[in-house]
Backbone as JSON Lines, residues from 0, in Angstrom:
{"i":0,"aa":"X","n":[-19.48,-9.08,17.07],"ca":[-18.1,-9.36,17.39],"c":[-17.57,-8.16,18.18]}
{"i":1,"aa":"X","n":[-16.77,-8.44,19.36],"ca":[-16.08,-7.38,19.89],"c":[-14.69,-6.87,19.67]}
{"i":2,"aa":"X","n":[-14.63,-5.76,20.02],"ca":[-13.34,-5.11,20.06],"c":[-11.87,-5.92,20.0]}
{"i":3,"aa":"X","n":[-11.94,-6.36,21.02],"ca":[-10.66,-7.53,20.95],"c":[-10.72,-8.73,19.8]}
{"i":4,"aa":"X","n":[-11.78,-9.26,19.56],"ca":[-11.59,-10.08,18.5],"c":[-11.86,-9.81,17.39]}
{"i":5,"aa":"X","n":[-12.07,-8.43,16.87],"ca":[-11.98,-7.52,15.8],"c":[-10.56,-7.46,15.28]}
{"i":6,"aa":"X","n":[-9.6,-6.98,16.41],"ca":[-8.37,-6.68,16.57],"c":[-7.93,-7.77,16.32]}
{"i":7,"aa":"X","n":[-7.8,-8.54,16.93],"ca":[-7.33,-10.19,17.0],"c":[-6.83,-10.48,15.39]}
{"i":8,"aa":"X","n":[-8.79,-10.52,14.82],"ca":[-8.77,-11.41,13.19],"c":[-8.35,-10.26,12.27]}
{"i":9,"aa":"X","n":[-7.95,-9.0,12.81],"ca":[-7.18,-7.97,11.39],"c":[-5.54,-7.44,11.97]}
{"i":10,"aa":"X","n":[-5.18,-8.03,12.97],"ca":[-3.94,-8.31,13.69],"c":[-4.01,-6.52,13.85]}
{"i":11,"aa":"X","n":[-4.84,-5.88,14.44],"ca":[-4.68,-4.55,14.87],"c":[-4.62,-4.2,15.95]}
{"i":12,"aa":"X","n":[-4.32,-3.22,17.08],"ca":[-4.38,-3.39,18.25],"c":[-5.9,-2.75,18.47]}
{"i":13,"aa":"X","n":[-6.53,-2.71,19.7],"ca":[-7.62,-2.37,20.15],"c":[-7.95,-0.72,19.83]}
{"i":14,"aa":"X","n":[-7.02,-0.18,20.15],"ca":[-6.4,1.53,19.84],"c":[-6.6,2.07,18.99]}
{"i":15,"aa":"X","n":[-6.11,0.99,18.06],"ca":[-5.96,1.5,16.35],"c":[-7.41,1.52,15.88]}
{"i":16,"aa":"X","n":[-8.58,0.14,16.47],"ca":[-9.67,0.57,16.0],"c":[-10.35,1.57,16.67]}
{"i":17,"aa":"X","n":[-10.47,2.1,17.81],"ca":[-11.15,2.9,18.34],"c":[-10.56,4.81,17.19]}
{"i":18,"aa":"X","n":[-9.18,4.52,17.54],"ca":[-8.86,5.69,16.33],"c":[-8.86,5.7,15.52]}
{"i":19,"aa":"X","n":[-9.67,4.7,14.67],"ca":[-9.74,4.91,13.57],"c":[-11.64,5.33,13.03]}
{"i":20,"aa":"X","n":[-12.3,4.75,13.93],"ca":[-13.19,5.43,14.43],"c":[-13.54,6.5,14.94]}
{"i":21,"aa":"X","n":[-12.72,7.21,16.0],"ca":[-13.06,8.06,16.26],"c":[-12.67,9.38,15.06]}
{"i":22,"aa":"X","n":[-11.63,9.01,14.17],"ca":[-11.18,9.98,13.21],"c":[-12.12,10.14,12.13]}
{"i":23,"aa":"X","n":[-12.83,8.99,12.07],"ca":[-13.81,8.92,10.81],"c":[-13.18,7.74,9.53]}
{"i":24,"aa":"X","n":[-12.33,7.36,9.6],"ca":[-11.48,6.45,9.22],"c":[-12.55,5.43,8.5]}
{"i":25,"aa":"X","n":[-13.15,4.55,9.65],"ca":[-14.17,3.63,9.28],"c":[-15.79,4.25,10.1]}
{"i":26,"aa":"X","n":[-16.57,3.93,9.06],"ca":[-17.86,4.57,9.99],"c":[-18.13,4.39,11.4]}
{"i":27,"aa":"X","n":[-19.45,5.26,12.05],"ca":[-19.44,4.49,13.72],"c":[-19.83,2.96,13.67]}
{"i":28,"aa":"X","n":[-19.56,2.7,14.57],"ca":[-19.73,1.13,15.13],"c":[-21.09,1.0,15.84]}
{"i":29,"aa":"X","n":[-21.74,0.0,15.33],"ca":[-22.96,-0.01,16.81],"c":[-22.47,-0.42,17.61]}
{"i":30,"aa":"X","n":[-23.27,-0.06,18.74],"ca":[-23.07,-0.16,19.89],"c":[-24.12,-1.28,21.03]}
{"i":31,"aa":"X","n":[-23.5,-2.23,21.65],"ca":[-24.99,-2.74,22.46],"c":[-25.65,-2.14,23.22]}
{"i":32,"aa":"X","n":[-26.18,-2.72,24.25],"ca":[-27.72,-1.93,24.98],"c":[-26.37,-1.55,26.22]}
{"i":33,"aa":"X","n":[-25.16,-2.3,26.64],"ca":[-24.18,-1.77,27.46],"c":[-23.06,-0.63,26.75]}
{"i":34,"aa":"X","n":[-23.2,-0.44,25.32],"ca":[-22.4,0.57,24.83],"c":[-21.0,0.2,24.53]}
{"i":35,"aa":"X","n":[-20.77,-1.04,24.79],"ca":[-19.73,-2.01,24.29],"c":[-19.81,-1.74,22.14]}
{"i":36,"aa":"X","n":[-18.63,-1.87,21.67],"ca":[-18.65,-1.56,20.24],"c":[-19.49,-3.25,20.12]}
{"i":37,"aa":"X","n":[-20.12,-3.53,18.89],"ca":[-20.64,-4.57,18.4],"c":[-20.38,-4.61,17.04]}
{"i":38,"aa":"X","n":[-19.43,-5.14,16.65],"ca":[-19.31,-4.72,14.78],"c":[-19.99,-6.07,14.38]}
{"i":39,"aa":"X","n":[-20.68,-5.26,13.2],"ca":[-21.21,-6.13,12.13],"c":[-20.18,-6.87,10.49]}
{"i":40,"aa":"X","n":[-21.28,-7.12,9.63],"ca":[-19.97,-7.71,8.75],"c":[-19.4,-6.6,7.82]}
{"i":41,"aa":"X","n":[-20.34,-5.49,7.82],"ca":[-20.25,-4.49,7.15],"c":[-19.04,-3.52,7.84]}
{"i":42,"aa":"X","n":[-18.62,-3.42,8.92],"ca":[-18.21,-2.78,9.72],"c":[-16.9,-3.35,9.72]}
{"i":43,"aa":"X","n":[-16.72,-4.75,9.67],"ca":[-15.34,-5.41,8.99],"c":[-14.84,-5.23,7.99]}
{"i":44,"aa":"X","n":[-15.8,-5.54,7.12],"ca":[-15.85,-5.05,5.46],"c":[-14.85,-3.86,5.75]}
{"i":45,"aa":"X","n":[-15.36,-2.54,6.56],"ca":[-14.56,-1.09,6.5],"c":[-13.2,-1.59,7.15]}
{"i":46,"aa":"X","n":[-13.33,-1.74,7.69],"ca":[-11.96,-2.38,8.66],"c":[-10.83,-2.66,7.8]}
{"i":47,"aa":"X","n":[-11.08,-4.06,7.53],"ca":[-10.28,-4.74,5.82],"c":[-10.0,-3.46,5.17]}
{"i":48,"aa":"X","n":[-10.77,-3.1,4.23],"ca":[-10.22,-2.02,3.5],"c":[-9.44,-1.17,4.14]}
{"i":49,"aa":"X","n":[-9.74,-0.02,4.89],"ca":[-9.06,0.35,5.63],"c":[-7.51,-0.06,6.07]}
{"i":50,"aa":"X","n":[-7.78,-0.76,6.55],"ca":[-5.95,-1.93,6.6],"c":[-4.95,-1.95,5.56]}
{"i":51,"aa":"X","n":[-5.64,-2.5,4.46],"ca":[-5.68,-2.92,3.11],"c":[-4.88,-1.39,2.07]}
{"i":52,"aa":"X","n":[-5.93,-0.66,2.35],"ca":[-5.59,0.83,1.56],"c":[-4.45,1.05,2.62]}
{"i":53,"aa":"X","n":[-4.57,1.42,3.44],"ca":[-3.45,1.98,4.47],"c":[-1.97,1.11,4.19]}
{"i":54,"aa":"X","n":[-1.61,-0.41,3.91],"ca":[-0.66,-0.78,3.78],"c":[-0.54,-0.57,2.44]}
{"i":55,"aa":"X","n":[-1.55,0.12,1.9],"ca":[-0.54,0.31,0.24],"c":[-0.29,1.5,-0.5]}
{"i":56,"aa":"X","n":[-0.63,2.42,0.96],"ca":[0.25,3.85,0.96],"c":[-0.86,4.64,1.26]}
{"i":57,"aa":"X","n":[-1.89,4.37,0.92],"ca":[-3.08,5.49,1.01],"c":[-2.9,6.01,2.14]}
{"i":58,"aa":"X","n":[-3.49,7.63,2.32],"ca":[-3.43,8.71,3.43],"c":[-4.33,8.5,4.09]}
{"i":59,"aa":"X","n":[-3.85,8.76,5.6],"ca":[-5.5,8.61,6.39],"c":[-6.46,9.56,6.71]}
{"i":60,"aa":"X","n":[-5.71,11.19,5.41],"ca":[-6.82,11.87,5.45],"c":[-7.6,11.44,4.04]}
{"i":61,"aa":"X","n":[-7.2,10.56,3.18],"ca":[-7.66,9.83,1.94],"c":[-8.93,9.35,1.89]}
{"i":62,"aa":"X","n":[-8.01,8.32,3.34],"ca":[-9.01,7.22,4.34],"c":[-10.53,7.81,4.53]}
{"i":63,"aa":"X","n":[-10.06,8.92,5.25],"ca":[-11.32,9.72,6.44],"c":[-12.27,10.08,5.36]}
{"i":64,"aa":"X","n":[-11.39,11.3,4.11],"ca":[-12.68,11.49,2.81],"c":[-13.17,10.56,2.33]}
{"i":65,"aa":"X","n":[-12.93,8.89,2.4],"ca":[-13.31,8.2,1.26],"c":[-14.65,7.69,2.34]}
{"i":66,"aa":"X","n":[-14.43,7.49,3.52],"ca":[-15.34,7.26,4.81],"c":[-16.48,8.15,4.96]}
{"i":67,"aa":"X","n":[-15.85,9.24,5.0],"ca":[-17.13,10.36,4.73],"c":[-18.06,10.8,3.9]}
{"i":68,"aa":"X","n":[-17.51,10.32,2.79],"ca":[-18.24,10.15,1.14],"c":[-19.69,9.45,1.44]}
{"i":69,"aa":"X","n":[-18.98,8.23,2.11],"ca":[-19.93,7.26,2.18],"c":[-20.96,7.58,2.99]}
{"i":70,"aa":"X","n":[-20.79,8.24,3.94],"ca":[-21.71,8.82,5.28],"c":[-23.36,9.84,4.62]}
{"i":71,"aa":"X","n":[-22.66,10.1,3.4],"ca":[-23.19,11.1,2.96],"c":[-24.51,10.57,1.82]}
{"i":72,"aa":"X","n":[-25.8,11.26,1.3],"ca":[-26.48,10.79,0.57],"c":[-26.19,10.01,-0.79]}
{"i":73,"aa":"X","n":[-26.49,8.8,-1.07],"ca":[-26.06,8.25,-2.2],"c":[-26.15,8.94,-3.52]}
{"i":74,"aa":"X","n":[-25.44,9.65,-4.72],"ca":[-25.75,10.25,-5.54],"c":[-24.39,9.92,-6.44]}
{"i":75,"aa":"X","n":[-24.76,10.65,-7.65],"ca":[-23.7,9.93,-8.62],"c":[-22.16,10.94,-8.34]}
{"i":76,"aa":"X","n":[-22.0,12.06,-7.79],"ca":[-21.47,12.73,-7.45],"c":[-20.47,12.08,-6.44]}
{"i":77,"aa":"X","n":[-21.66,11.6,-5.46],"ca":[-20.63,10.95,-4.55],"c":[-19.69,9.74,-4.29]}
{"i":78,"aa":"X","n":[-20.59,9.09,-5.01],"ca":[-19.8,7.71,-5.89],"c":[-18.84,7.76,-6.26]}
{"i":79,"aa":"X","n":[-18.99,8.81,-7.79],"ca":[-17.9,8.93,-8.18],"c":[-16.63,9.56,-7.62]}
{"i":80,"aa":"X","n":[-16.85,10.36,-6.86],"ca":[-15.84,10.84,-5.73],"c":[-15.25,9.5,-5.42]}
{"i":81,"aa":"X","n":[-15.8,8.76,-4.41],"ca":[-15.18,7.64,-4.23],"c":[-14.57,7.22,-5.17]}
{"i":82,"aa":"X","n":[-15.24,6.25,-5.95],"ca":[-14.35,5.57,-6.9],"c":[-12.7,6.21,-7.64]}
{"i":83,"aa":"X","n":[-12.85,7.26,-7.71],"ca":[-11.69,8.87,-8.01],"c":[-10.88,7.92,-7.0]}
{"i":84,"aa":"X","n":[-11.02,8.2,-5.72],"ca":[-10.18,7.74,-4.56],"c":[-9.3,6.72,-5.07]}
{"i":85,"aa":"X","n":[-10.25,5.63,-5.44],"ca":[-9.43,4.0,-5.64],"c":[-9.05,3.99,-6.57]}
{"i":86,"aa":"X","n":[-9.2,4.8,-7.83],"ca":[-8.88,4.66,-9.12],"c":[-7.58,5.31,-9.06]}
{"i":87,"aa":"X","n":[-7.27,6.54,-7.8],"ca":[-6.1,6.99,-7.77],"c":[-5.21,6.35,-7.15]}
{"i":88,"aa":"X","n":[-5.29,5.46,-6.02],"ca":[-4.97,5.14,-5.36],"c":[-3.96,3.68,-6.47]}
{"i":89,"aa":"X","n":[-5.04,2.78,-6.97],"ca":[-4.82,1.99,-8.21],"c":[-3.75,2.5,-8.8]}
{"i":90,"aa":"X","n":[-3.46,3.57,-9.68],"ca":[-2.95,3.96,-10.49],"c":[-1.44,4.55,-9.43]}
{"i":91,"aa":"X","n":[-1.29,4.72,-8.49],"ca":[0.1,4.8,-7.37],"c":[0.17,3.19,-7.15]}
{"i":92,"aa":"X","n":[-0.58,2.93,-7.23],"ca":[0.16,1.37,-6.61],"c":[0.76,0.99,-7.96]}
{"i":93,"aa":"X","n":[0.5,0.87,-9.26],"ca":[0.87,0.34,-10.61],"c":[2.13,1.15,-10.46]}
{"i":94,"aa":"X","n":[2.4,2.35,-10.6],"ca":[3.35,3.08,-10.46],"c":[4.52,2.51,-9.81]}
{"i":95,"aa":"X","n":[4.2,2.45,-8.43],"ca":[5.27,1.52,-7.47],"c":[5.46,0.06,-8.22]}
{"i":96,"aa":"X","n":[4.81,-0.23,-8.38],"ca":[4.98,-1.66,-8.98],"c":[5.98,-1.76,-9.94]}
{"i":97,"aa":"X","n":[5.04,-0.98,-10.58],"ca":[6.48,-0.7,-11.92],"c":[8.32,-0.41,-11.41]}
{"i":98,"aa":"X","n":[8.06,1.1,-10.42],"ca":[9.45,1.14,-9.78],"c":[10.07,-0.34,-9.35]}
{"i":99,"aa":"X","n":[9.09,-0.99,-8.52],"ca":[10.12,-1.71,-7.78],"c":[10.33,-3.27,-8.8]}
{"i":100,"aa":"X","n":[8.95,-3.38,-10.24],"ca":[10.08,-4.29,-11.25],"c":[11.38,-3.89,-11.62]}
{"i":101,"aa":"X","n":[11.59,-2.65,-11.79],"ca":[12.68,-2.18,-12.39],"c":[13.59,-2.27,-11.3]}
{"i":102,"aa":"X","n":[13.67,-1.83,-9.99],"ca":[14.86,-2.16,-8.78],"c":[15.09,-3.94,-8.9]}
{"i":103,"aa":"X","n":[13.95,-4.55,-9.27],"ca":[14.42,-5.95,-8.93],"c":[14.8,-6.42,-10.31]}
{"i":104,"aa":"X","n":[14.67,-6.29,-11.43],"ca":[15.7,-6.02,-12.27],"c":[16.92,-5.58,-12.38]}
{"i":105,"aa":"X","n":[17.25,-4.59,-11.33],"ca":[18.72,-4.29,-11.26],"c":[18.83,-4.97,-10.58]}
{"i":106,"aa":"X","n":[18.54,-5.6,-9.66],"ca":[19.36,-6.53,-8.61],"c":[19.77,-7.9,-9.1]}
{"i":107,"aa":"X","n":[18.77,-8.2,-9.79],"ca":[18.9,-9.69,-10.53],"c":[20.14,-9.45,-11.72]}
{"i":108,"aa":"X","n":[20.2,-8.27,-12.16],"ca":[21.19,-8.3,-13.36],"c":[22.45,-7.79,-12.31]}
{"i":109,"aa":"X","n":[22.48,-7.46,-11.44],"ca":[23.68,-7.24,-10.33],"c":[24.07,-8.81,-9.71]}
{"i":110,"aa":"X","n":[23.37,-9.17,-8.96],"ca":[23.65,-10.68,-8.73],"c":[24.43,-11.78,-9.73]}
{"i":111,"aa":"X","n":[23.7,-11.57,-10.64],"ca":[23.76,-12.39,-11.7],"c":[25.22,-12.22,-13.0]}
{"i":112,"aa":"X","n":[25.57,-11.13,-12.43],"ca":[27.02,-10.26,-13.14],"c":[28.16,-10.39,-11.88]}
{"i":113,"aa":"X","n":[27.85,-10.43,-10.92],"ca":[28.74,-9.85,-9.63],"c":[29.97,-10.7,-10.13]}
{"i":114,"aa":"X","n":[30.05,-11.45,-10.21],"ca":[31.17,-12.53,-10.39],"c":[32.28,-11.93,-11.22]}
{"i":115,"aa":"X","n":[31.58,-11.9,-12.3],"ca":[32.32,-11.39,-14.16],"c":[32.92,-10.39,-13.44]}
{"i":116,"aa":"X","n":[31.6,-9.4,-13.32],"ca":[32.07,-7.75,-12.75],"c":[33.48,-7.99,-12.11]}
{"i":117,"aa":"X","n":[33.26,-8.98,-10.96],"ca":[34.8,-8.49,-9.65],"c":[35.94,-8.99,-10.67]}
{"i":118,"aa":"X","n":[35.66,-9.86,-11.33],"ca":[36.98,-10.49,-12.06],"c":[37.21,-9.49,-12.7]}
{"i":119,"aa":"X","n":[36.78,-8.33,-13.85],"ca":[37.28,-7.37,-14.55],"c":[37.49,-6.65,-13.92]}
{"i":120,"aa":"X","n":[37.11,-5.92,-12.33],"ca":[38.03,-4.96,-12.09],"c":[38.69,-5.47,-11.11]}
{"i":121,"aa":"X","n":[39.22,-6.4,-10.97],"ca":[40.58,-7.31,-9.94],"c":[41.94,-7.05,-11.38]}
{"i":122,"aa":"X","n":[41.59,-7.5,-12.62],"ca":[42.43,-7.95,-13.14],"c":[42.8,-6.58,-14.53]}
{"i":123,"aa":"X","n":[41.45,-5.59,-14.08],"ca":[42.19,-4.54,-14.6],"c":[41.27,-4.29,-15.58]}
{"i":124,"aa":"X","n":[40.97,-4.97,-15.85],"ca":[39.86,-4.99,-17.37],"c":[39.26,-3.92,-17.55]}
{"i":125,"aa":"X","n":[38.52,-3.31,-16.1],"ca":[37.58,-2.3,-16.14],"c":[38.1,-1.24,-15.33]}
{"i":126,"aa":"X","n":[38.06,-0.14,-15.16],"ca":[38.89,1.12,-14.97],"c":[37.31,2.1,-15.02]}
{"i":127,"aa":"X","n":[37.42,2.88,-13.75],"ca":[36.66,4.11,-13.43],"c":[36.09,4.62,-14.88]}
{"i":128,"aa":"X","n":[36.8,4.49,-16.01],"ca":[36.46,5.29,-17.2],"c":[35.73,4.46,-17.99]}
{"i":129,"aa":"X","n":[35.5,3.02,-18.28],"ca":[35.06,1.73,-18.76],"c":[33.95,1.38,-18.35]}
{"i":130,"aa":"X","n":[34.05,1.32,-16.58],"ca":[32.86,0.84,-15.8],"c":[31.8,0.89,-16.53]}
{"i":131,"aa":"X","n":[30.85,0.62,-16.77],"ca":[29.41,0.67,-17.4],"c":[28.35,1.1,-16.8]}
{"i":132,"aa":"X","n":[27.88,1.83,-17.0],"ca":[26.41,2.91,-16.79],"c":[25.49,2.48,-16.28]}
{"i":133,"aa":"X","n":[25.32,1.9,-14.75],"ca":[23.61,1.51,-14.77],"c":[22.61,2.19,-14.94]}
{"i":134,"aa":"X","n":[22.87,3.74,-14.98],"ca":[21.48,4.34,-15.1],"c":[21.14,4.6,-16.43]}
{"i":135,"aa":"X","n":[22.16,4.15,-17.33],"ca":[22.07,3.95,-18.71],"c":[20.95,2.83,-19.86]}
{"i":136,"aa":"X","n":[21.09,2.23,-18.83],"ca":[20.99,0.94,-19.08],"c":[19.47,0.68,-19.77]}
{"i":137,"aa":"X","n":[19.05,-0.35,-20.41],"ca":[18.05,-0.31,-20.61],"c":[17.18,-1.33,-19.79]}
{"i":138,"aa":"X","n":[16.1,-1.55,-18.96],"ca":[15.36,-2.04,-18.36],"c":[15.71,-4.04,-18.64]}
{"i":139,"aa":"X","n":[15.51,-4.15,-19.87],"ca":[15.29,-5.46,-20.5],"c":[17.13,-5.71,-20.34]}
{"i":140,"aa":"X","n":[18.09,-5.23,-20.61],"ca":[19.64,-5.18,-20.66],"c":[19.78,-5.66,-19.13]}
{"i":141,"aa":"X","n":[19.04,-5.3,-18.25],"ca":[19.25,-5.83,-17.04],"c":[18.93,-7.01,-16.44]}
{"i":142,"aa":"X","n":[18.06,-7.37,-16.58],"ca":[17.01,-8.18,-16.74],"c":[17.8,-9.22,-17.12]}
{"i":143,"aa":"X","n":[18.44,-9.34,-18.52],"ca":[19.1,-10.65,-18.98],"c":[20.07,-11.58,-18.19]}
């Protein structure tokens, strides 16, 4: 498969794969007998990931060590290096996850109040000193 329809089926531009190659990002590419890139399925395989890790925050000097790992003799050392990578990487994404249940918890218990809320402080009910605490709040209290 070539360059452009590499790009094409991982919606990347042509650019992005050559630099990401040339950084070490994803391993080298073969090449044909004209020196045109020729990727294989394995070479997609890196691609995907690559993409994949990159939209879910990973660094692309993360990227480059986790690429280079691989370049290197198979041993349990190096493996596990890798795996370190994704296991960290894993454990930031759960993290975010978690943050952004809890933002969409406040929003849903904001939405879902807005009404009540404007009526008590239109009609007086609630006063700067009354207002209620969102950062108080308890996760599940919002939620309801």
């Amino acid at each position: 498969m070539n360059s452009k329809q590499v790009a094409e089926m991982f919606d990347l531009s042509v650019d992005t794969l050559r630099y990401y190659e040339k950084i070490g990002v994803i391993p080298p590419v073969t090449r044909d007998k004209n020196g045109y890139r020729n990727y294989q399925t394995s070479d997609l395989n890196w691609i995907f990931l690559a993409k994949s890790l990159r939209s879910a925050g990973l660094s692309i000097e993360s990227l480059i060590e986790f690429a280079s790992l691989a370049g290197l003799s198979e041993t349990q050392n190096v493996e596990d290096a890798q795996k370190q990578i994704l296991v960290d990487q894993l454990e930031e994404i759960e993290e975010n996850i978690k943050k952004m249940k809890d933002v969409r918890s406040l929003l849903q218990y904001k939405i879902d109040t807005y009404d009540a809320h404007l009526a008590k402080y239109k009609s007086g009910e609630w006063s700067e000193d009354t207002v209620e605490k969102l950062w108080e709040m308890k996760p599940s209290k919002k939620s309801q």
